[in-house]
N, CA and C of each residue as an Amber inpcrd file, in Angstrom:
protein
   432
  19.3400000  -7.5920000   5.1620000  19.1150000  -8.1680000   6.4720000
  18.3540000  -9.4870000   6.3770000  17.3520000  -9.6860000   5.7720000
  16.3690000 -10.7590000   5.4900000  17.3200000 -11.7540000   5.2220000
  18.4820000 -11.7480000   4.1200000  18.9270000 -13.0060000   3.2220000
  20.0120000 -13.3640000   4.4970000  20.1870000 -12.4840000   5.2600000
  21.7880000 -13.2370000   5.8060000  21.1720000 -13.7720000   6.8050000
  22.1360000 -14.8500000   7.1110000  21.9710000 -16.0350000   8.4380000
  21.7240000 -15.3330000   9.9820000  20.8040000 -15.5970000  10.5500000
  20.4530000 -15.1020000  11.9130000  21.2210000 -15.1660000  12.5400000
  22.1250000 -15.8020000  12.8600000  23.4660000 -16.0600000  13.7950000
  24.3800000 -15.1520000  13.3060000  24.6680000 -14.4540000  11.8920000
  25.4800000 -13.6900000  11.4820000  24.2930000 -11.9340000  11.4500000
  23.6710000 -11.8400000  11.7910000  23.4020000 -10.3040000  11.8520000
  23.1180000  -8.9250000  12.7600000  23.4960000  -8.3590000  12.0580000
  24.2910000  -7.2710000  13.0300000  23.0470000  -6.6510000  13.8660000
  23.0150000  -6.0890000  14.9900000  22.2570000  -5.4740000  15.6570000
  21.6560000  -4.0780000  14.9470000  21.6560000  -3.8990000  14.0460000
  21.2460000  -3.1560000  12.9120000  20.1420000  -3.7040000  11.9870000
  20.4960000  -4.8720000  11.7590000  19.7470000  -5.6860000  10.6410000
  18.4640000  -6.5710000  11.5800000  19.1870000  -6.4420000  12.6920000
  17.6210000  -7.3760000  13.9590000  16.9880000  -6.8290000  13.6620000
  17.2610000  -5.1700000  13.8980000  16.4410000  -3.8420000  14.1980000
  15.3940000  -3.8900000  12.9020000  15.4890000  -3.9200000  11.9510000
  15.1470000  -3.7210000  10.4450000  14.3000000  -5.1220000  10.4380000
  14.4630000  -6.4550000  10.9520000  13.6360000  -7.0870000  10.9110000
  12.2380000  -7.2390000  11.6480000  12.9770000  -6.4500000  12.9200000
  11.9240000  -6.5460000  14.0230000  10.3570000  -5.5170000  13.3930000
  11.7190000  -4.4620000  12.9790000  10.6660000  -3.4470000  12.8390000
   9.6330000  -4.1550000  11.0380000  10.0650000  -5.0170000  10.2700000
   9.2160000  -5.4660000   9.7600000   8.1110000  -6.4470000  10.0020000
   8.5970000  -7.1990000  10.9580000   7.9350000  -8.2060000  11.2280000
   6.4010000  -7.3300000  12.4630000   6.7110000  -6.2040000  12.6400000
   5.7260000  -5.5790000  13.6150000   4.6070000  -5.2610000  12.0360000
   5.4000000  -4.6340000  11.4570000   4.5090000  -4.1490000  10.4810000
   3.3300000  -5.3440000   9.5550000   4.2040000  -6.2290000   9.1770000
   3.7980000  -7.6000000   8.5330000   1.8720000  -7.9210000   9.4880000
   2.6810000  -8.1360000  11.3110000   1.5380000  -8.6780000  11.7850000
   0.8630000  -7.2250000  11.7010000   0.5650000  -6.2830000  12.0640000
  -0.4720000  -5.1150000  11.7260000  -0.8480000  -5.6840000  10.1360000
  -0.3820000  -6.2050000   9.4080000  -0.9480000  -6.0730000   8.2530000
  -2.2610000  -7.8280000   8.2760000  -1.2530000  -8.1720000   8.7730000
  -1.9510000  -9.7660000   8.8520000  -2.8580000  -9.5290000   9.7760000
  -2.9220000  -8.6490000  11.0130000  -4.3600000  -8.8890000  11.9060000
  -5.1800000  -7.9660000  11.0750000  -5.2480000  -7.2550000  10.3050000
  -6.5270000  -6.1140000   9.8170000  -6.8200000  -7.1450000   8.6540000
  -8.2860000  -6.9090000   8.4200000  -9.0260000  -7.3570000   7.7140000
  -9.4150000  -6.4610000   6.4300000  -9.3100000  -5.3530000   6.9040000
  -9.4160000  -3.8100000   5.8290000  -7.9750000  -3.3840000   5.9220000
  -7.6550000  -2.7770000   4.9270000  -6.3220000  -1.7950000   5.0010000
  -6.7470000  -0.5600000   4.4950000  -6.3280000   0.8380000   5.4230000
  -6.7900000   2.1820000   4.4940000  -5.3700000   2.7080000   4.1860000
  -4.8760000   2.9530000   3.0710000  -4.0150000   3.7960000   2.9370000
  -4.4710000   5.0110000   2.3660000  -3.1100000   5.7940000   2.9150000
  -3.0840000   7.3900000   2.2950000  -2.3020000   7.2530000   1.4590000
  -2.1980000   7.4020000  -0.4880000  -1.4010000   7.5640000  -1.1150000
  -1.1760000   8.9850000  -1.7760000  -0.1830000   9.9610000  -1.0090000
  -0.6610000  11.0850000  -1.8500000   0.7690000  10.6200000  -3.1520000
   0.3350000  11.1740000  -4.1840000   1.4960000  11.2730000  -5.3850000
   2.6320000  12.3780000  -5.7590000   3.7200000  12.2010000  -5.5280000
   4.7190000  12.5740000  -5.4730000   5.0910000  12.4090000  -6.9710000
   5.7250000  13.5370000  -8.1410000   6.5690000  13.2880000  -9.2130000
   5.8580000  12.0880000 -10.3120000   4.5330000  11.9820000 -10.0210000
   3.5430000  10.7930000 -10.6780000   3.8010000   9.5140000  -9.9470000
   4.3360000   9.2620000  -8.9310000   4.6460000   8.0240000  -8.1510000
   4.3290000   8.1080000  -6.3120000   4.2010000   7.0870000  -5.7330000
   4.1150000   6.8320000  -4.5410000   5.6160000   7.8570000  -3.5510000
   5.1010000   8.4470000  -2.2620000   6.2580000   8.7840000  -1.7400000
   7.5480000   7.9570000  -1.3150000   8.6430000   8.2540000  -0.6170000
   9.6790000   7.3450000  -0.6330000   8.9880000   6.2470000   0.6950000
   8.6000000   7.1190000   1.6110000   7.7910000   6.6040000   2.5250000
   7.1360000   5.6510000   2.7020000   6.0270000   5.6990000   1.6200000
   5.4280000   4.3280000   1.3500000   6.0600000   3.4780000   0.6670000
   6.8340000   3.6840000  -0.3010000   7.7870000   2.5400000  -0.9550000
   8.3670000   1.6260000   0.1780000   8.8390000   2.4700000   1.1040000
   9.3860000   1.9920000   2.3860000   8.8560000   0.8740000   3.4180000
   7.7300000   1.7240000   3.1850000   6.4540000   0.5280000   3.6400000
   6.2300000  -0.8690000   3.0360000   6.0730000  -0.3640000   1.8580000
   5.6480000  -1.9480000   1.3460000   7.1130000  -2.8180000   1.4120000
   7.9020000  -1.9730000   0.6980000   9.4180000  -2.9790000   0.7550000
   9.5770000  -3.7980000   2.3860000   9.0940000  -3.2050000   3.3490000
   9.1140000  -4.1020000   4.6370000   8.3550000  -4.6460000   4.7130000
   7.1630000  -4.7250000   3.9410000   6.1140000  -5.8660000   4.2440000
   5.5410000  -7.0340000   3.0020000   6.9350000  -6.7350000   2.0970000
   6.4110000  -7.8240000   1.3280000   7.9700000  -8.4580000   1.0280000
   7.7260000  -9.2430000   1.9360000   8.5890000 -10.8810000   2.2840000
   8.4560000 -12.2550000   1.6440000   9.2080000 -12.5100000   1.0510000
   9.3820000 -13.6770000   0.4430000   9.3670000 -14.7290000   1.5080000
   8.4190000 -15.8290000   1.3300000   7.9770000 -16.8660000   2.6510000
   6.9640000 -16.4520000   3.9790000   7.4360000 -14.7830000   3.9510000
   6.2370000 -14.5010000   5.1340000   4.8020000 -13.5740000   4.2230000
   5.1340000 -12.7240000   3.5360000   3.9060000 -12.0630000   2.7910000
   3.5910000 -12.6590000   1.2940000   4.4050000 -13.4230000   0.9170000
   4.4700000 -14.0110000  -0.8790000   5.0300000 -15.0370000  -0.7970000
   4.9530000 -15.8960000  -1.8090000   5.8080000 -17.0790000  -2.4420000
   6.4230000 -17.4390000  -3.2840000   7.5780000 -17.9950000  -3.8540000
   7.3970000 -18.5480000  -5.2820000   7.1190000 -19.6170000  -5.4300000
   6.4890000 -19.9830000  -6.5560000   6.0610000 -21.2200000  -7.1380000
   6.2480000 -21.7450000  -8.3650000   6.3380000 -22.6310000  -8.6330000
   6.7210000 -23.1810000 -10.4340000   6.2270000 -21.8880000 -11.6650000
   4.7370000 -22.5170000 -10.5700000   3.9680000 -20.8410000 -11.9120000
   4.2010000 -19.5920000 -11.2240000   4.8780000 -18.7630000 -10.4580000
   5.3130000 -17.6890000 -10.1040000   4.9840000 -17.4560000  -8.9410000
   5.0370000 -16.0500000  -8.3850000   4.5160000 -15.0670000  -7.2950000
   2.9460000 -15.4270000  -6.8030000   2.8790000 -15.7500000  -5.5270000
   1.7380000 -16.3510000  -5.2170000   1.6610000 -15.1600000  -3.7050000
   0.7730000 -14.5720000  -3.4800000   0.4940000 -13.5610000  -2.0580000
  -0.1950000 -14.6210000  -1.0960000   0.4310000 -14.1920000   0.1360000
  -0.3270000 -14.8100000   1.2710000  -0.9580000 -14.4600000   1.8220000
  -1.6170000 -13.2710000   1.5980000  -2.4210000 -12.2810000   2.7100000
  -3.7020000 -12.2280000   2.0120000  -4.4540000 -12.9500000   1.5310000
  -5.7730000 -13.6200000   1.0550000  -6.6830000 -12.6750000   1.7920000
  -8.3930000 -12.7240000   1.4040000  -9.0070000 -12.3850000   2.1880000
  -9.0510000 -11.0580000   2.7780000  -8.2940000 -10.4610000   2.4360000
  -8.3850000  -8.7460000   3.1930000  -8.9250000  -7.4880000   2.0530000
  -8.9060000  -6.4390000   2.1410000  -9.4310000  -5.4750000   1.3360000
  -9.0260000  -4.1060000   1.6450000  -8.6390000  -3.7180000   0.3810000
  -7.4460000  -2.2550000   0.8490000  -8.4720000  -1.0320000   0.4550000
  -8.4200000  -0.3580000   0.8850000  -9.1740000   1.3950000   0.0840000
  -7.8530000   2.3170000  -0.0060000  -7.6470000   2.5430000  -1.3030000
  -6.1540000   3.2790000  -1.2860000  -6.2230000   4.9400000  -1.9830000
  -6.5450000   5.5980000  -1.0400000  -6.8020000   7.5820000  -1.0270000
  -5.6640000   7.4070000  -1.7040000  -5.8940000   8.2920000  -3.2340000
  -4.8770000   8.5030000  -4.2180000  -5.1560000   9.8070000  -3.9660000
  -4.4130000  10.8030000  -3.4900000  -3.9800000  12.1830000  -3.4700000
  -3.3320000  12.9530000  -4.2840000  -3.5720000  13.5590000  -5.2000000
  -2.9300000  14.4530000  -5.9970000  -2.6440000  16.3060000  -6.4900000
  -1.6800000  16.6790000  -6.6800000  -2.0510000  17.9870000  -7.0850000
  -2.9390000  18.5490000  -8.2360000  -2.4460000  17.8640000  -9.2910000
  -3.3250000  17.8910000  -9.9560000  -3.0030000  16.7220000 -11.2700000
  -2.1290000  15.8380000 -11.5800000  -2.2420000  14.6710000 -12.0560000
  -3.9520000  13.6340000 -11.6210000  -4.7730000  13.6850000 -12.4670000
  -5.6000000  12.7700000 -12.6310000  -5.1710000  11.1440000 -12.5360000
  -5.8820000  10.7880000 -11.3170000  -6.0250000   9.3790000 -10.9400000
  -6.4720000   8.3090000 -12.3950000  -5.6730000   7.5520000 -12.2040000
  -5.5690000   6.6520000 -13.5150000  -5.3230000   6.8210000 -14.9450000
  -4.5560000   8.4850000 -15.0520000  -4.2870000   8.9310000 -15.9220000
  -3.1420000   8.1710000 -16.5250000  -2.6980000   8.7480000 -17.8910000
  -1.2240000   7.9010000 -18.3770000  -0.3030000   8.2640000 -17.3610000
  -0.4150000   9.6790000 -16.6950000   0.9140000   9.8750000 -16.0630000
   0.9430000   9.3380000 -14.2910000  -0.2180000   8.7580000 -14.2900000
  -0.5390000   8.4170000 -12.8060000   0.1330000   6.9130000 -12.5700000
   1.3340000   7.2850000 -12.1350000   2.1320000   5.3090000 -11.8670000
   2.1060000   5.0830000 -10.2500000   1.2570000   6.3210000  -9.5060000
   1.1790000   5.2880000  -8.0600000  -0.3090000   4.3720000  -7.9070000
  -1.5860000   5.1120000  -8.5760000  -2.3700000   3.6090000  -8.6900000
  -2.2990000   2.3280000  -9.0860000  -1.7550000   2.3380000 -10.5090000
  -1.3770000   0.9110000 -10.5490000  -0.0630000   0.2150000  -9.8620000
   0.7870000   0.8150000  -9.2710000   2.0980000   0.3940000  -8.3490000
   1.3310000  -0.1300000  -7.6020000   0.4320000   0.7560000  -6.1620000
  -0.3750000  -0.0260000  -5.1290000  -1.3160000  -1.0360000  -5.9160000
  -1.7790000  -1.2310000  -6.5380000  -2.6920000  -2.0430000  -7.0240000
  -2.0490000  -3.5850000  -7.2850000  -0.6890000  -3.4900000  -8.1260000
   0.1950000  -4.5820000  -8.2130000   0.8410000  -4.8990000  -6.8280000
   1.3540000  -4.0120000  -6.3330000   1.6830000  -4.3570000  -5.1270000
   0.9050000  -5.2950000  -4.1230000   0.1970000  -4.6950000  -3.7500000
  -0.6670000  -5.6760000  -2.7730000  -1.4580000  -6.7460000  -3.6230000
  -1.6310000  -6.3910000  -4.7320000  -2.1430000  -7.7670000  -5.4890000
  -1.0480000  -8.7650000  -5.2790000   0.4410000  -8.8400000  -5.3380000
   1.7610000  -9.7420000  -4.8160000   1.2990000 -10.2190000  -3.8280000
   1.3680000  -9.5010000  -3.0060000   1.4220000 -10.0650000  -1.1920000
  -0.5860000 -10.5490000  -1.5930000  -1.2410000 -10.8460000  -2.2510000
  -2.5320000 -11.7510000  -2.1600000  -3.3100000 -10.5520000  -1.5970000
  -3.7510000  -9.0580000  -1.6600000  -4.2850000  -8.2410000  -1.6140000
  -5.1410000  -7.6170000  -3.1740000  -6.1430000  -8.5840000  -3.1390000
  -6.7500000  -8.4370000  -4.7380000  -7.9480000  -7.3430000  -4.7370000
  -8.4400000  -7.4930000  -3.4840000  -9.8440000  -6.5200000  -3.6380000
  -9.2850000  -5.0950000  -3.0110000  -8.7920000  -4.4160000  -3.8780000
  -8.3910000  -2.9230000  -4.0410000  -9.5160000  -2.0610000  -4.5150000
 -10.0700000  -0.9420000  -3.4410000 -10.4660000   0.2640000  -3.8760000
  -9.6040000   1.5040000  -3.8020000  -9.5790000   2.1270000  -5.6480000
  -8.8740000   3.3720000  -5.2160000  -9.8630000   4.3660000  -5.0110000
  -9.4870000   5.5720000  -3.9960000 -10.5910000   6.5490000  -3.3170000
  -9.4810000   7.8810000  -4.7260000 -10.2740000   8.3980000  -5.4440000
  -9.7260000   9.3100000  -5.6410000  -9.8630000  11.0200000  -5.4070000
  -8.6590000  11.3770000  -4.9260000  -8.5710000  12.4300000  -4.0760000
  -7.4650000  13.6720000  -4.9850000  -8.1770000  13.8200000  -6.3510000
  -6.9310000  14.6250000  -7.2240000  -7.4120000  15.6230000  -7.1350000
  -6.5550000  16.3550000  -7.5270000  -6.4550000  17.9020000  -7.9510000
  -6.3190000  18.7660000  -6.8250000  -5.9790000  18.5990000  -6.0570000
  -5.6010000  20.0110000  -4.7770000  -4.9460000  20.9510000  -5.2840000
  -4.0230000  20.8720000  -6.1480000  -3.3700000  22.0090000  -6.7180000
  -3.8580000  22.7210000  -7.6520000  -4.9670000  22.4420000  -8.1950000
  -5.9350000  23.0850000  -9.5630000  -7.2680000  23.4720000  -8.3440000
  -7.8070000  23.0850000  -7.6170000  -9.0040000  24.1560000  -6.8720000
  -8.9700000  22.9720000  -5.4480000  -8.5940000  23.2860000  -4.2930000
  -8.2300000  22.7810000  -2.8350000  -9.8980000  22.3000000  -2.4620000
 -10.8270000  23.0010000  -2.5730000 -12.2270000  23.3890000  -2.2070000
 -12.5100000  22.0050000  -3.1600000 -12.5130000  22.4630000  -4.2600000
 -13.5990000  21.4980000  -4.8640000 -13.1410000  19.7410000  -4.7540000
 -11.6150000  20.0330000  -4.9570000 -10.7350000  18.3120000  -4.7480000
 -11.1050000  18.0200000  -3.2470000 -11.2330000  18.8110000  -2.3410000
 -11.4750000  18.5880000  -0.8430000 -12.9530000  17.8960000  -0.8630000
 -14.2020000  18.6130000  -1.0990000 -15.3230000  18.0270000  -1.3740000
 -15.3370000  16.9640000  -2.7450000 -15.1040000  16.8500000  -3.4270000
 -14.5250000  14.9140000  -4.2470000 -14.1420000  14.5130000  -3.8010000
 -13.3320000  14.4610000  -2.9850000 -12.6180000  13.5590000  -2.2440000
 -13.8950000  12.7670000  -1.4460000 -14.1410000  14.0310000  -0.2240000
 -15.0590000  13.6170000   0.7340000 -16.1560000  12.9010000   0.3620000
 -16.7750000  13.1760000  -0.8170000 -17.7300000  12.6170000  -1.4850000
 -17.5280000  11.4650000  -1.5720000 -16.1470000  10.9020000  -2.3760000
 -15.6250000   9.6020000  -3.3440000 -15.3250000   8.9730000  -2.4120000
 -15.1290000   9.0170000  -0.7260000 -14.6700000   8.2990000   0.3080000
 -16.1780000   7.5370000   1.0810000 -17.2620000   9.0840000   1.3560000
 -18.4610000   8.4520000   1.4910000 -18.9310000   7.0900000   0.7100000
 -19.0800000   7.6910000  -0.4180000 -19.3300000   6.6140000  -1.7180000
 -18.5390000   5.1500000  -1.1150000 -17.6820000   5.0900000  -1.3420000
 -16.7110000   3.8710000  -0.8400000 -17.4710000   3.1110000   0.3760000
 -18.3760000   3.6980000   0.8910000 -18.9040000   2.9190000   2.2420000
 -17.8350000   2.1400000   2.7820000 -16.7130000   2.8830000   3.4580000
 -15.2730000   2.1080000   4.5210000 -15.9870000   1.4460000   5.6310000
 -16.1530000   0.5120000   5.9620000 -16.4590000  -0.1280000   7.4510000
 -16.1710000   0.3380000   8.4810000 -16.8460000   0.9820000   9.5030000
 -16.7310000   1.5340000  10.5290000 -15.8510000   1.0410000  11.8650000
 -15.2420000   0.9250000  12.4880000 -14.7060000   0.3920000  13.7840000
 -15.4300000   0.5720000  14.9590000 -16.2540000  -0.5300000  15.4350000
 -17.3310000  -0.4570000  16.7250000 -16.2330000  -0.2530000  18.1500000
């Protein structure tokens, strides 16, 4: 939808832009971003893949440049709840922290905190209180 000519696209492909371009500005007016990443198969759900693929636009969220990939969304700061069953956060087998981490580092999202939220499937209780703990810790900015 993005590459073809505006005069040529189908009322399908508006739809798909519109609905990115809503997402884009939610991303461009917040100053913080919180995501929920729980991990699926050692990777991000299809869901969020979904997500980012609509919000990282060539000319509107990134650039290219002689020397490469340049992000436009400067200045903001993500906290990204890594959720797991029991794959350990930043482990070898853990490929959705560093995915979000590169990811929004593209679109100019450099100051990434991951909140880690593993092990629900090895003891619910104790990953529930780490979590809660590792989120306190994080001191998230409140909304007045």
């Amino acid at each position: 939808a993005f590459y073809t000519p505006e005069d040529s696209r189908s009322a399908e492909q508006k739809q798909v832009i519109a609905t990115s371009d809503e997402l884009v500005a939610e991303v461009k007016a917040a100053d913080v971003l919180v995501i929920g990443a729980p991990m699926y198969n050692f990777a991000v759900p299809s869901t969020l893949k979904a997500w980012v693929d609509m919000i990282a636009r060539v000319g509107v969220t990134f650039q290219y440049t002689e020397n490469g990939p340049v992000g436009l969304l400067e200045g903001k700061k993500a906290y990204v709840v890594v959720a797991t069953g029991g794959v350990p956060v930043n482990s070898p087998a853990d490929f959705a922290t560093p995915y979000m981490k590169q990811v929004l580092g593209f679109i100019g999202i450099t100051e990434v905190e991951i909140i880690d939220a593993s092990g629900f499937a090895v003891n619910a209780e104790e990953a529930m209180q780490r979590a809660i703990a590792n989120v306190e810790a994080a001191s998230l900015p409140v909304a007045a």
